[in-house]
PQR file with spaces between the fields and no chain letter, atoms N, CA, C, O and H, PARSE charges and radii, in Angstrom:
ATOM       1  N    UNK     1       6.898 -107.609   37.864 -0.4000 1.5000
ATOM       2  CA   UNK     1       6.607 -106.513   36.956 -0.0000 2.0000
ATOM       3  C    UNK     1       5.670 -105.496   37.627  0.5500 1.7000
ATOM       4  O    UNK     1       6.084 -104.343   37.753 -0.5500 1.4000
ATOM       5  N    UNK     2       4.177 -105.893   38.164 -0.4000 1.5000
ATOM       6  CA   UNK     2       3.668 -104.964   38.813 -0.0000 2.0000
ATOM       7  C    UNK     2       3.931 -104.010   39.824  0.5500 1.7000
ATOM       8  O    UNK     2       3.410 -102.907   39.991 -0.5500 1.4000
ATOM       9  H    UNK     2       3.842 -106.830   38.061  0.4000 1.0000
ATOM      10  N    UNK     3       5.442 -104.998   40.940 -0.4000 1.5000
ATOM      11  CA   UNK     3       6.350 -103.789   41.699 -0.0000 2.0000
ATOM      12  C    UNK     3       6.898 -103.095   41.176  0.5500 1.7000
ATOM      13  O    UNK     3       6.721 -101.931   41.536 -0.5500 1.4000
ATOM      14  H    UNK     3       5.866 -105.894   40.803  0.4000 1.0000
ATOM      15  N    UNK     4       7.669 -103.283   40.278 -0.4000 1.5000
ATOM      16  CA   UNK     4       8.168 -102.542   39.569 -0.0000 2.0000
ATOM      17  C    UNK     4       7.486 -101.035   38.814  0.5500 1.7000
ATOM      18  O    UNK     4       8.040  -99.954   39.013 -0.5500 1.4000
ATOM      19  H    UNK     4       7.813 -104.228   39.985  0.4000 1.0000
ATOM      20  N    UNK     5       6.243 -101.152   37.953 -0.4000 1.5000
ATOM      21  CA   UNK     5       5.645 -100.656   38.018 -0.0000 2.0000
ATOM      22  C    UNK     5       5.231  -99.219   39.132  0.5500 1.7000
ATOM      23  O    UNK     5       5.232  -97.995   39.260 -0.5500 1.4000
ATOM      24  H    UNK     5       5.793 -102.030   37.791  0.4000 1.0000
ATOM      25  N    UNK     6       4.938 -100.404   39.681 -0.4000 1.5000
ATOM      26  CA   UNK     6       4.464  -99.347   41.383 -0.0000 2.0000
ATOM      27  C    UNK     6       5.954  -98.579   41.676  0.5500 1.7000
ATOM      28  O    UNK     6       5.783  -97.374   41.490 -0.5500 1.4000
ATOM      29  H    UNK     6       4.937 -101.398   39.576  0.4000 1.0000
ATOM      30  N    UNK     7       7.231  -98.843   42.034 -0.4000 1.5000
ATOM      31  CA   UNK     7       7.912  -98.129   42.640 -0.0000 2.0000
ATOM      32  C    UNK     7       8.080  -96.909   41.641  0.5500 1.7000
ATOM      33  O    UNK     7       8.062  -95.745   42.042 -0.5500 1.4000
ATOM      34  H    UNK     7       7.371  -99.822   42.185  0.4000 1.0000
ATOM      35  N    UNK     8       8.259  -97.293   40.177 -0.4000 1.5000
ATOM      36  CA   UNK     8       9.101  -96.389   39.010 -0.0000 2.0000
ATOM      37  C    UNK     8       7.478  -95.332   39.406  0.5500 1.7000
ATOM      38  O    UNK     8       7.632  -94.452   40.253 -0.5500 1.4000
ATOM      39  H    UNK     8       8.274  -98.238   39.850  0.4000 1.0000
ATOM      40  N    UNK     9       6.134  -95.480   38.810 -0.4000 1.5000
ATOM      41  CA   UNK     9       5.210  -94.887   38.817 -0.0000 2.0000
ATOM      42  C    UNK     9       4.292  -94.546   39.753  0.5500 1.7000
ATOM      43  O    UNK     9       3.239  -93.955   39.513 -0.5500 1.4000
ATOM      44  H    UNK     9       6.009  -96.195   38.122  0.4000 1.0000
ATOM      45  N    UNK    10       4.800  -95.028   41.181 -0.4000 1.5000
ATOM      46  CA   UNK    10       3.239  -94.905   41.875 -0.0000 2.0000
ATOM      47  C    UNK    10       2.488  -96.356   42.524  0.5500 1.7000
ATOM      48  O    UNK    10       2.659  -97.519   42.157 -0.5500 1.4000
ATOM      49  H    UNK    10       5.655  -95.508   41.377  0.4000 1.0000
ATOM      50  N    UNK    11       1.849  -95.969   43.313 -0.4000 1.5000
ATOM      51  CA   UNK    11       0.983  -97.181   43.657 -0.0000 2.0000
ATOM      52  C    UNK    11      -0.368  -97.191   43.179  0.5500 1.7000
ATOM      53  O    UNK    11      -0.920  -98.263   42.930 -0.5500 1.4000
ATOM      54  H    UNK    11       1.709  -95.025   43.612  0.4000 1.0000
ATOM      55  N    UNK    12      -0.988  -96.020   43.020 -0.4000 1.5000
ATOM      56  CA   UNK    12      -1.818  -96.016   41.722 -0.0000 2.0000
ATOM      57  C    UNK    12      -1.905  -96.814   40.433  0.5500 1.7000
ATOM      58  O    UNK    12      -2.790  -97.206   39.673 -0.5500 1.4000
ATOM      59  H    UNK    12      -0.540  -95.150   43.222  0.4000 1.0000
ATOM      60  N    UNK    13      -0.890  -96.860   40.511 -0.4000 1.5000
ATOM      61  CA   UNK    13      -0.753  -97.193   38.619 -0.0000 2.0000
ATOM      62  C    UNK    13      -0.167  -98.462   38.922  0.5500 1.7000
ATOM      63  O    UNK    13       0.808  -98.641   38.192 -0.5500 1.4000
ATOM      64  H    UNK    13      -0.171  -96.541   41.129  0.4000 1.0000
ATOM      65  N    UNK    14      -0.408  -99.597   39.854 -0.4000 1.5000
ATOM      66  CA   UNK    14       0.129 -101.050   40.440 -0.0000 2.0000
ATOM      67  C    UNK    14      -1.254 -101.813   39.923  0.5500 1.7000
ATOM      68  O    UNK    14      -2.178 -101.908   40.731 -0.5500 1.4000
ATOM      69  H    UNK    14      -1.200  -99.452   40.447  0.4000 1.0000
ATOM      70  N    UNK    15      -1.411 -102.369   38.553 -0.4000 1.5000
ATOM      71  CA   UNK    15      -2.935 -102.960   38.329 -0.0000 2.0000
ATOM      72  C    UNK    15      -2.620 -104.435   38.576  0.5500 1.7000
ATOM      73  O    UNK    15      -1.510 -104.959   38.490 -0.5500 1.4000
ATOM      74  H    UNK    15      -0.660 -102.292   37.897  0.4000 1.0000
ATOM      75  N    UNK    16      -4.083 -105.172   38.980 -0.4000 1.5000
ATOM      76  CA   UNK    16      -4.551 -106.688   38.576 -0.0000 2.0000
ATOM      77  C    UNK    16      -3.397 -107.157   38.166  0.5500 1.7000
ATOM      78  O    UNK    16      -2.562 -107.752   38.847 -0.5500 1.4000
ATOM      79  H    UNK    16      -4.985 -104.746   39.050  0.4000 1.0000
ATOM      80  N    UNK    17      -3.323 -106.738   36.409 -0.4000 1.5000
ATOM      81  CA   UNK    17      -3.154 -107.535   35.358 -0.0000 2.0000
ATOM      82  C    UNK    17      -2.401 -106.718   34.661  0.5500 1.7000
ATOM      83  O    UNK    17      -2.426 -105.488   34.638 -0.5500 1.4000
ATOM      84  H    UNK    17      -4.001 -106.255   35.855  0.4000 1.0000
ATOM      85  N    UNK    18      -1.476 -107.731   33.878 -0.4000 1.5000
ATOM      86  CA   UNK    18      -0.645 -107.031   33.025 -0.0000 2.0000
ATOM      87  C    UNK    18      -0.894 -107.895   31.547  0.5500 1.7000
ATOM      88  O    UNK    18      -0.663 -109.094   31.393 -0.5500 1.4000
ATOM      89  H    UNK    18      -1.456 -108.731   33.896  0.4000 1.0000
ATOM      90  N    UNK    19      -1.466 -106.883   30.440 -0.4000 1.5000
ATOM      91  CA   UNK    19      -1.114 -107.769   29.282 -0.0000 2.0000
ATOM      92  C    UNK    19      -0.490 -107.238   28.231  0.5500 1.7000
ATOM      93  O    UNK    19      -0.651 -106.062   27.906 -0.5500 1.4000
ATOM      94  H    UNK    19      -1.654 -105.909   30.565  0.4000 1.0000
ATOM      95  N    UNK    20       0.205 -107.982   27.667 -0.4000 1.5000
ATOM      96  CA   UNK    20       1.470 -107.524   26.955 -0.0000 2.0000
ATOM      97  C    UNK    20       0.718 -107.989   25.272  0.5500 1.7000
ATOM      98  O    UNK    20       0.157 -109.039   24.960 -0.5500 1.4000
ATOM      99  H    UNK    20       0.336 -108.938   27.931  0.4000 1.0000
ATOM     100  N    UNK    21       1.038 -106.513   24.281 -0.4000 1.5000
ATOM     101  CA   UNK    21       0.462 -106.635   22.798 -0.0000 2.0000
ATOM     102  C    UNK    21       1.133 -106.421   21.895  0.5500 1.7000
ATOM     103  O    UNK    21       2.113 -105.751   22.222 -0.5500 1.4000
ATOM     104  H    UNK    21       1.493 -105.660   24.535  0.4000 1.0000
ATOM     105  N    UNK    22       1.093 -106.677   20.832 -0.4000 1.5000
ATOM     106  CA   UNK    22       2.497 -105.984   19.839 -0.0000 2.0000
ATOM     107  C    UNK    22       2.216 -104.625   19.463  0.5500 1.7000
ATOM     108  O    UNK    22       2.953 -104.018   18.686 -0.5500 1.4000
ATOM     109  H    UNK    22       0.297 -107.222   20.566  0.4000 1.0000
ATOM     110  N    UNK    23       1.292 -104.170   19.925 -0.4000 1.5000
ATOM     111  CA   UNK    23       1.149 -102.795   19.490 -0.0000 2.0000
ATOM     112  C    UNK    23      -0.372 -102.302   19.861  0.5500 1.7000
ATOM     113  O    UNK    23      -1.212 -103.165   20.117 -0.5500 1.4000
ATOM     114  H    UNK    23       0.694 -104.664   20.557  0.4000 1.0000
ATOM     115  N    UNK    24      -0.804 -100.594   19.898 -0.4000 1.5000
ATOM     116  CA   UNK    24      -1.278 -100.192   20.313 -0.0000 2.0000
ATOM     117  C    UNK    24      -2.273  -99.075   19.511  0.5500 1.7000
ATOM     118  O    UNK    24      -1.622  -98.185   18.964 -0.5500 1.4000
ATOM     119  H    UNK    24      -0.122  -99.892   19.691  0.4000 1.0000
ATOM     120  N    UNK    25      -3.323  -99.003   19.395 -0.4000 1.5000
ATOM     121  CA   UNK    25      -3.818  -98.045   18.272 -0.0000 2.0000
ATOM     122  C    UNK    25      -3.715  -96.946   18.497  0.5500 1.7000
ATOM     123  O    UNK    25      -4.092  -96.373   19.520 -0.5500 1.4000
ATOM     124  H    UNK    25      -3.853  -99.726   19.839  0.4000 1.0000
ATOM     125  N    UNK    26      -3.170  -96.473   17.540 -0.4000 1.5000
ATOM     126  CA   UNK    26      -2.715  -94.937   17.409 -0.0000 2.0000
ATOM     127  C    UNK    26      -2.941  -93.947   16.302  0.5500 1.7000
ATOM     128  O    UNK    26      -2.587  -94.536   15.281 -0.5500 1.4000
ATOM     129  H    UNK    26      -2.865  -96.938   16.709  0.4000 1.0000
ATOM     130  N    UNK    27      -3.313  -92.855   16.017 -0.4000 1.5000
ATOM     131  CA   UNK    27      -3.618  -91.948   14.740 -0.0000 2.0000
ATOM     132  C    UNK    27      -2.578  -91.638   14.417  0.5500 1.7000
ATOM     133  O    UNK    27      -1.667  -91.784   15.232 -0.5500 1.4000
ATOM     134  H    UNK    27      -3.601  -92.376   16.847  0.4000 1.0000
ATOM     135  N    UNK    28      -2.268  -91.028   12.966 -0.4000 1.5000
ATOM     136  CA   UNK    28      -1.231  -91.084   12.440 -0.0000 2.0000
ATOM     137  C    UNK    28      -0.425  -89.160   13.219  0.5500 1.7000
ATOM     138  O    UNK    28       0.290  -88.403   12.563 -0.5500 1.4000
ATOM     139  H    UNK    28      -3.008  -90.909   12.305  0.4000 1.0000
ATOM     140  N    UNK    29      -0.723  -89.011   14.149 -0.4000 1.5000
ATOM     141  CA   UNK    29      -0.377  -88.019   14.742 -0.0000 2.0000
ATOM     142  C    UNK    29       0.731  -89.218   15.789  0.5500 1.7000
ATOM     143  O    UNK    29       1.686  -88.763   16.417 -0.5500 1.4000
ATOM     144  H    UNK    29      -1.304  -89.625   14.683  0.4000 1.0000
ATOM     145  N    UNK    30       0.457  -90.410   15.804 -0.4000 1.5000
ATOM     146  CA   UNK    30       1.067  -90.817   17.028 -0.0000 2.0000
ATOM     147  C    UNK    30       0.158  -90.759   18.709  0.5500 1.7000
ATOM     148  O    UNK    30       0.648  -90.687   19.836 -0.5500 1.4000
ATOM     149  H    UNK    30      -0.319  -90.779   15.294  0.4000 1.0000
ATOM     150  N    UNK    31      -0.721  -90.799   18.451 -0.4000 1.5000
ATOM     151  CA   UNK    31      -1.462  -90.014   19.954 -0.0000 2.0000
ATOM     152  C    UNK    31      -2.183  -91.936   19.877  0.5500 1.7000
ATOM     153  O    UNK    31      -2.406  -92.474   18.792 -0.5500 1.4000
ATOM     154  H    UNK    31      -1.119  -90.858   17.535  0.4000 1.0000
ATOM     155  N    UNK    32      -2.424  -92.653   21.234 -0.4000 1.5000
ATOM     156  CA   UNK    32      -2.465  -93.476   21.650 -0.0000 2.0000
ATOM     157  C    UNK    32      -4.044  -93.317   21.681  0.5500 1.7000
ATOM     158  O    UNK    32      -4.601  -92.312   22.120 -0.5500 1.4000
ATOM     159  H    UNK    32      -2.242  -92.216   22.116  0.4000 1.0000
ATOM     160  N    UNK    33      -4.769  -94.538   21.110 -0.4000 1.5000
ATOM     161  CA   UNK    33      -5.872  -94.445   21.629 -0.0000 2.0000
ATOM     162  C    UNK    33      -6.883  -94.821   22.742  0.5500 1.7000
ATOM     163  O    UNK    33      -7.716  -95.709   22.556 -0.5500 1.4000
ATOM     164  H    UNK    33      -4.317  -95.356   20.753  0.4000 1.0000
ATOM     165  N    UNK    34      -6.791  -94.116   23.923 -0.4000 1.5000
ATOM     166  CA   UNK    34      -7.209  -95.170   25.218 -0.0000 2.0000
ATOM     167  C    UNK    34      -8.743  -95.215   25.145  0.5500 1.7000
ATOM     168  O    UNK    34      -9.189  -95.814   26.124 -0.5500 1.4000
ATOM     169  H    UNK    34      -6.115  -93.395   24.074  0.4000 1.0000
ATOM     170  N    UNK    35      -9.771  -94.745   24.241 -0.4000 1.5000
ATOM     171  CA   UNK    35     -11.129  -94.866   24.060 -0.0000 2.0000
ATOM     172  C    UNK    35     -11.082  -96.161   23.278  0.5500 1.7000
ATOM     173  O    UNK    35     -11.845  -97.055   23.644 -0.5500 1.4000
ATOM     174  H    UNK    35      -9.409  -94.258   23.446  0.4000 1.0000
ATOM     175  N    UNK    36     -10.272  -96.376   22.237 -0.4000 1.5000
ATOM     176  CA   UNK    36     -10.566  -97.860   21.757 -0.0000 2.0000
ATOM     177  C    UNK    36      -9.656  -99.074   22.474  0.5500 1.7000
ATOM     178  O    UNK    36      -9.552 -100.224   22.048 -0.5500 1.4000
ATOM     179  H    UNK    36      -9.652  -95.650   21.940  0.4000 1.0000
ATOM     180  N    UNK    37      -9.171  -98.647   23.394 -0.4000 1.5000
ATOM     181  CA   UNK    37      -7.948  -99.549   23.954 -0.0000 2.0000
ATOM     182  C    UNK    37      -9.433 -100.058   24.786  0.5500 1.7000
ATOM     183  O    UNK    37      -9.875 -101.167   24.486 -0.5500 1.4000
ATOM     184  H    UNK    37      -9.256  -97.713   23.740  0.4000 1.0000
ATOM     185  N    UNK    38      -9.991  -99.423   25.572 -0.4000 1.5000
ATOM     186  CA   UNK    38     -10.820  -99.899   26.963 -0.0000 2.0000
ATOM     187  C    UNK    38     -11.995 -100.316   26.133  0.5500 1.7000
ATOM     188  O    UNK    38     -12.637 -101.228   26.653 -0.5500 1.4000
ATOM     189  H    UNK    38      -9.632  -98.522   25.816  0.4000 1.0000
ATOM     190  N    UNK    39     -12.525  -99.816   24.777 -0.4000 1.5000
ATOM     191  CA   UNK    39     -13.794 -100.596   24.738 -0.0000 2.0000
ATOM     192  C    UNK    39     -13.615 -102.168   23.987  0.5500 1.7000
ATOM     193  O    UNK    39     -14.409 -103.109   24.000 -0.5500 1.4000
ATOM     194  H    UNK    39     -12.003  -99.075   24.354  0.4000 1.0000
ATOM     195  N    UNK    40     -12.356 -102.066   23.384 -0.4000 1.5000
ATOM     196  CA   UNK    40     -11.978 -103.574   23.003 -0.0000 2.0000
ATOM     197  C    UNK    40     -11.820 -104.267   24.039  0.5500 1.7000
ATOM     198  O    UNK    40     -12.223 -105.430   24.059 -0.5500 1.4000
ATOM     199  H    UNK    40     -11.712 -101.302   23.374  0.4000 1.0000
ATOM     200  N    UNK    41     -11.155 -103.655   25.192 -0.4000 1.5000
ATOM     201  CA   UNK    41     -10.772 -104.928   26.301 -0.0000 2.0000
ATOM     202  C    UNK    41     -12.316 -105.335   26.911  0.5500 1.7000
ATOM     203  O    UNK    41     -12.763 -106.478   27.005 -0.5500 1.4000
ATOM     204  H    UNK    41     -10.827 -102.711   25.175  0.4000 1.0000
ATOM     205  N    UNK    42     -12.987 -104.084   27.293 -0.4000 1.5000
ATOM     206  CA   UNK    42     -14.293 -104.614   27.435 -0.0000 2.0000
ATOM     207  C    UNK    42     -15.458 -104.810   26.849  0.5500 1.7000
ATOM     208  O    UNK    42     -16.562 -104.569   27.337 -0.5500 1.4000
ATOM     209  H    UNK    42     -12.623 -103.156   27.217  0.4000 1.0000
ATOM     210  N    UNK    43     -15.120 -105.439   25.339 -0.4000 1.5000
ATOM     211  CA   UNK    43     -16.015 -106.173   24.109 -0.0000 2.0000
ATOM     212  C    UNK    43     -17.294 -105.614   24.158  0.5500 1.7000
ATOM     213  O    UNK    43     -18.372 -106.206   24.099 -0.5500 1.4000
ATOM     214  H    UNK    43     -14.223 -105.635   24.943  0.4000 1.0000
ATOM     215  N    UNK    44     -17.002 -104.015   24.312 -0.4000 1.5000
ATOM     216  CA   UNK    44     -17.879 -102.735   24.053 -0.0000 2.0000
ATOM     217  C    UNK    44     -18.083 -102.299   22.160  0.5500 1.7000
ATOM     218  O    UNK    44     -17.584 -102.757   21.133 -0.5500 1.4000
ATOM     219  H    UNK    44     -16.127 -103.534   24.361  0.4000 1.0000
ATOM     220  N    UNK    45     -18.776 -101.533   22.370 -0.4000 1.5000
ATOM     221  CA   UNK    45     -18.866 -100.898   20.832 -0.0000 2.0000
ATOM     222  C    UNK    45     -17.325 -100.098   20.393  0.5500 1.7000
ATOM     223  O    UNK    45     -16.991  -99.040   20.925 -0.5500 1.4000
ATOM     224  H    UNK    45     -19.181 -101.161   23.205  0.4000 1.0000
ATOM     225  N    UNK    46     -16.799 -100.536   19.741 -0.4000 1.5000
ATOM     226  CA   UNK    46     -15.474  -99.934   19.462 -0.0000 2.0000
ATOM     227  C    UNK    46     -15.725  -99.117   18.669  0.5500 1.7000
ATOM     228  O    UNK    46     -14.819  -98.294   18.803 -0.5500 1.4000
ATOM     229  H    UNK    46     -17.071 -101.396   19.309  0.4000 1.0000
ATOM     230  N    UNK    47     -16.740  -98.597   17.474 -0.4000 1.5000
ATOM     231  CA   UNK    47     -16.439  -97.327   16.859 -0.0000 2.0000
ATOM     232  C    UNK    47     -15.711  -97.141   15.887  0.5500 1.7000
ATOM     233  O    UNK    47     -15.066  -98.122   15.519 -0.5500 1.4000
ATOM     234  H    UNK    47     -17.475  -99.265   17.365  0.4000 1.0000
ATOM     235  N    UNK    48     -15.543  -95.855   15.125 -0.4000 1.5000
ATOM     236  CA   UNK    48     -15.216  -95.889   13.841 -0.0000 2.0000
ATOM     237  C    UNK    48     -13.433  -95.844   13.831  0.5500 1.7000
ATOM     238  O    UNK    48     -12.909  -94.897   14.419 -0.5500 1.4000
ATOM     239  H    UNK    48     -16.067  -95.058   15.423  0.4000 1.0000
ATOM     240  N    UNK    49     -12.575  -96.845   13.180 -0.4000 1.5000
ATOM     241  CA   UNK    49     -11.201  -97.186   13.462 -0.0000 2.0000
ATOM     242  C    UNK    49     -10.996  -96.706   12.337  0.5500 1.7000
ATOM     243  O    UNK    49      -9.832  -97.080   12.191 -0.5500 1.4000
ATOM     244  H    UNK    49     -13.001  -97.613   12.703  0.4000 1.0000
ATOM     245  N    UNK    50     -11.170  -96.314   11.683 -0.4000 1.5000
ATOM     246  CA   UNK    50     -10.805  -95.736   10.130 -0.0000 2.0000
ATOM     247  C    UNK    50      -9.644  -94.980    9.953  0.5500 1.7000
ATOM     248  O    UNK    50      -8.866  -95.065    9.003 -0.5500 1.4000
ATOM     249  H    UNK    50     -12.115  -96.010   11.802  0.4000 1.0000
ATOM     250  N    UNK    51      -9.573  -94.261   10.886 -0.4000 1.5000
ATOM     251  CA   UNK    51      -8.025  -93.294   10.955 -0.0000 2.0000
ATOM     252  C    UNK    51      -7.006  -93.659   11.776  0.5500 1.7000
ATOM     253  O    UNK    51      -6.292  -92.793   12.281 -0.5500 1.4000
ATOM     254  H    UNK    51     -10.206  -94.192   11.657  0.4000 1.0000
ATOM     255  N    UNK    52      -6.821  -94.910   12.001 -0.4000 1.5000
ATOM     256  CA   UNK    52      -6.099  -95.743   12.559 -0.0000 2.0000
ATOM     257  C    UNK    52      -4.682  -95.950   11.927  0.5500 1.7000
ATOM     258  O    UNK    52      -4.849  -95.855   10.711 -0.5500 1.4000
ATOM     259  H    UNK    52      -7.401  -95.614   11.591  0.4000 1.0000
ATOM     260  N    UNK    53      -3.523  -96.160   12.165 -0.4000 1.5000
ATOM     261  CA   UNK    53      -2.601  -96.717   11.405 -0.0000 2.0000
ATOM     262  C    UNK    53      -2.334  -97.922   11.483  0.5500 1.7000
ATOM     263  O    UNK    53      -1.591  -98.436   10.647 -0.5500 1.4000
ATOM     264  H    UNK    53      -3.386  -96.237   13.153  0.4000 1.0000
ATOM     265  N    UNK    54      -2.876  -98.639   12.499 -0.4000 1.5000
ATOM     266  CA   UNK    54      -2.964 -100.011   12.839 -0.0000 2.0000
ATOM     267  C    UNK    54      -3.941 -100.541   13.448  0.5500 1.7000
ATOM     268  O    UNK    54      -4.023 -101.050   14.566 -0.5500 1.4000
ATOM     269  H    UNK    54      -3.480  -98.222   13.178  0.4000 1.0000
ATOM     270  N    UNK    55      -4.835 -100.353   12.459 -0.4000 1.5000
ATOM     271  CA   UNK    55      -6.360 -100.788   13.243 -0.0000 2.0000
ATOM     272  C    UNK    55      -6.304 -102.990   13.145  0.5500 1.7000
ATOM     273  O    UNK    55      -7.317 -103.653   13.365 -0.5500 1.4000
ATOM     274  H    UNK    55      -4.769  -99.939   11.551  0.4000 1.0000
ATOM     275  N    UNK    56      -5.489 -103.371   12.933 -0.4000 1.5000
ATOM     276  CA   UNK    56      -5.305 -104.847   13.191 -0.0000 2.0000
ATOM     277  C    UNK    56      -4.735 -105.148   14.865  0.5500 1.7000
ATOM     278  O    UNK    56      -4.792 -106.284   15.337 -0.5500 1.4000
ATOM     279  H    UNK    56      -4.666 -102.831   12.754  0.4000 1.0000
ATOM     280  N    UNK    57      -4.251 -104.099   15.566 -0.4000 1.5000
ATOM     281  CA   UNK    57      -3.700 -104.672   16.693 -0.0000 2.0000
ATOM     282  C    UNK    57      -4.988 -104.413   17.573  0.5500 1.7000
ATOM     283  O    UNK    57      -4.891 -105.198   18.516 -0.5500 1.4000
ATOM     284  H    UNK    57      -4.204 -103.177   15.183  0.4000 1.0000
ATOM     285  N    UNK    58      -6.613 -103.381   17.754 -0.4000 1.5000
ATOM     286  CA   UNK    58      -7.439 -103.935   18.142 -0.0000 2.0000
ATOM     287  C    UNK    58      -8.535 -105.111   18.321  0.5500 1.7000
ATOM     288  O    UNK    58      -9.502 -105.108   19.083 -0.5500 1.4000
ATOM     289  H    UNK    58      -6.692 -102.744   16.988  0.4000 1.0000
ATOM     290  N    UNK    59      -8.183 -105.980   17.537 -0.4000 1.5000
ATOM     291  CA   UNK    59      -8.419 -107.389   17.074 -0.0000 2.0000
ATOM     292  C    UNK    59      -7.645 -108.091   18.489  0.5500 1.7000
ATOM     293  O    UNK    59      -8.264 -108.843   19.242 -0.5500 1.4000
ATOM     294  H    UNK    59      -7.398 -105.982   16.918  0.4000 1.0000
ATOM     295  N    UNK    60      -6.387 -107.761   18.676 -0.4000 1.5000
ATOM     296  CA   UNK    60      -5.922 -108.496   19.420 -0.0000 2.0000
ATOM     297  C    UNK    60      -6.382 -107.701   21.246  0.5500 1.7000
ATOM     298  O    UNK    60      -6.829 -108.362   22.184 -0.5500 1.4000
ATOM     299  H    UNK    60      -5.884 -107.150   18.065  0.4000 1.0000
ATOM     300  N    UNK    61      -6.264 -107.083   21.256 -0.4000 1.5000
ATOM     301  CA   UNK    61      -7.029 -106.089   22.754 -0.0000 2.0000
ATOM     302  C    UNK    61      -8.193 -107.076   22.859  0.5500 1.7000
ATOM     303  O    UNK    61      -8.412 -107.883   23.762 -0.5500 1.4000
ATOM     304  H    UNK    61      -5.901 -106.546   20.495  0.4000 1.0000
ATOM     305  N    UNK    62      -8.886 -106.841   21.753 -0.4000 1.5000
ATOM     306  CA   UNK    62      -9.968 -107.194   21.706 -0.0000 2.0000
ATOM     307  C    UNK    62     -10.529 -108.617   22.181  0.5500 1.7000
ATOM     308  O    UNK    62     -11.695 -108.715   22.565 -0.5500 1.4000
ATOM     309  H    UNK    62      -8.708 -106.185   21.019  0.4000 1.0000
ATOM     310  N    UNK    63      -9.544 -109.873   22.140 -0.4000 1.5000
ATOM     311  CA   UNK    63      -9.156 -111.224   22.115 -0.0000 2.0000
ATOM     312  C    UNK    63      -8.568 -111.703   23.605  0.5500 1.7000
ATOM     313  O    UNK    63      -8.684 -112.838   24.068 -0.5500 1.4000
ATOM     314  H    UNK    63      -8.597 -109.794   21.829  0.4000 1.0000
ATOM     315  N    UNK    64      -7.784 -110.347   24.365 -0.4000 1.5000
ATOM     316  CA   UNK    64      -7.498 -110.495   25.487 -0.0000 2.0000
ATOM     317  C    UNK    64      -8.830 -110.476   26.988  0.5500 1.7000
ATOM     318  O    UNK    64      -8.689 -111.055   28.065 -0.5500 1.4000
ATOM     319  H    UNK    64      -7.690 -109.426   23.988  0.4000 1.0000
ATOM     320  N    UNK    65      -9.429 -110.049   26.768 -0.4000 1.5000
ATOM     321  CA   UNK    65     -10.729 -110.074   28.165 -0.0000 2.0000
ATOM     322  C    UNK    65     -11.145 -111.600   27.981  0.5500 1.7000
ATOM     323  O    UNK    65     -11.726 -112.266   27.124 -0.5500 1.4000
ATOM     324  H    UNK    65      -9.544 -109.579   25.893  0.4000 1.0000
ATOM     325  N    UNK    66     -10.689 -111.765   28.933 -0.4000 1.5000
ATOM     326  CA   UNK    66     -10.760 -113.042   29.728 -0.0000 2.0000
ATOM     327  C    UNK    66     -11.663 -113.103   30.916  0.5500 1.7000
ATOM     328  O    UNK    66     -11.323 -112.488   31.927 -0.5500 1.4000
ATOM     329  H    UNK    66     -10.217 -111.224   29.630  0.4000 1.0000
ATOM     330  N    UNK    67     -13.074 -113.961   30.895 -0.4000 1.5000
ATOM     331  CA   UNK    67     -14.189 -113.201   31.485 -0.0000 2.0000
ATOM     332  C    UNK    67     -14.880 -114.957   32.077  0.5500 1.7000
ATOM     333  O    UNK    67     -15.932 -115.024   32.713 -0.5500 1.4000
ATOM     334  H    UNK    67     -13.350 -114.461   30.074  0.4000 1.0000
């Protein structure tokens, strides 16, 4: 998967780790949230999720850092 990755995108974008979620927090615009994606993975202050449409799948981000 990570070659793959790398050839379609780049060698940049070839990470560590790959973890796979059922979903991703997003505002109801659809716009992805990568400020709460990175402070859940790194069991940072996550902040106000309120305008979330699926503020249950940061629970699971959140569950993945493996430390």
């Amino acid at each position: 998967m990570k070659n793959e990755i790398a050839k379609e995108m780049g060698k940049p974008f070839k990470s560590k780790e790959i973890y796979f979620v059922s979903d991703l927090p997003k505002t109801r615009n659809g716009k992805v949230m990568r400020r709460i994606i990175k402070n859940a993975f790194l069991q940072n202050e996550i902040g106000d999720i309120s305008r979330l449409v699926n503020p249950k799948c940061v629970e699971e981000i959140f569950a993945l850092n493996i430390t």
